[in-house]
Structure formats: structure tokens, C-alpha cells
N, C-alpha and C positions, 0 to 999 in steps of 0.2 A: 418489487423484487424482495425476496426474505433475504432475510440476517445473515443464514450459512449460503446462500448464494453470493452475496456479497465477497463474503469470507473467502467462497471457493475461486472467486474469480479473482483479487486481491493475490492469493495463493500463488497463484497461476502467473500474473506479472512478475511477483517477487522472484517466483522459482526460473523464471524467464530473462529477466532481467541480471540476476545474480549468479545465474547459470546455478543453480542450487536445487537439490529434491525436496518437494512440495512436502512431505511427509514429517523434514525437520522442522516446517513451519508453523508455530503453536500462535494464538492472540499474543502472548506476554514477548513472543520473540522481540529483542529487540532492535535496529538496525545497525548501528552502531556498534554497538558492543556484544552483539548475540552472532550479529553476522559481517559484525567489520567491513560495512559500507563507506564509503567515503563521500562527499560531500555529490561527486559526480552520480556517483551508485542513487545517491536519494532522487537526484533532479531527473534522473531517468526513469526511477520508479514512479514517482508524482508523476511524470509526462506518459509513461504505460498505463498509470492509474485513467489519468483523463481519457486516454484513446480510448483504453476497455470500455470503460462507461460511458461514454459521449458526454464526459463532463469537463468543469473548466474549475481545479481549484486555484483558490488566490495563492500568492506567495506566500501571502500572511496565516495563513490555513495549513500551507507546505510547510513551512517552519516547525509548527508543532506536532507533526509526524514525526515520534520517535521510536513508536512500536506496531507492529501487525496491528493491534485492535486499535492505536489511534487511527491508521489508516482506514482502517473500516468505517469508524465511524466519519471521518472527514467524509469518505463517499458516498457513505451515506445521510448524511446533512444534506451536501448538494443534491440527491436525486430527491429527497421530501420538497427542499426547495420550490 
């Protein structure tokens, strides 16, 4: 899978998840404080992360998601795995 596929797919949870247009979505976004997610917001996003990709990340992995492009690359760590 490439990079901006990842990306676009990531996107697409976020925007899903957050009820939010994909198009405010930048890598530097951050969750927190860019789109004032709250603890629950993130643990839904990590969980849409896994569906979308058929992947399993750890909590320990989930913790340090704090921006679009960590996300990206957390999923994409697991799918080279």
C-alpha cells in the first residue's frame, strides 16, 4: 500500500469518526488540540484505524498518536510488520 493511500484512508476514519470534512485534514493536524478530540474521540479513532486496515495496534502504540502523520505512520509500521 503507498504512503498517500494510507493517508487517504487515515483521512477518511478521522473525517468519519469526528464527523469532520476530510479536506481540513493536513499530516500536522493535531487531535487534540487542532480538532479537540477527547480521550474517547482517539480510542474510536485507533479502533476505525484497526477495522480500516485489518490491523491490531498495541495501546502502547495508541498512546503516542497525537497527530494525522503519527497515525499514519503507527499503520503503517503494523502493515510492513
Amino acid at each position: 500500500m503507498q504512503e498517500n493511500e494510507v493517508f487517504d484512508k487515515v483521512k477518511e476514519v478521522i473525517s468519519d469518526v469526528l464527523k469532520i470534512d476530510s479536506k481540513d485534514i493536513k499530516p500536522e493536524t493535531r487531535f487534540v488540540e487542532d480538532l479537540k478530540a477527547d480521550s474517547m474521540d482517539q480510542f474510536f479513532l485507533v479502533d476505525g484505524l484497526c477495522e480500516k486496515f485489518n490491523i491490531n495496534i498495541s495501546d502502547e502504540d495508541a498512546r503516542k498518536i497525537q497527530s494525522v502523520d503519527d497515525a499514519v505512520k503507527a499503520v503503517e509500521e503494523v502493515l510492513k510488520a
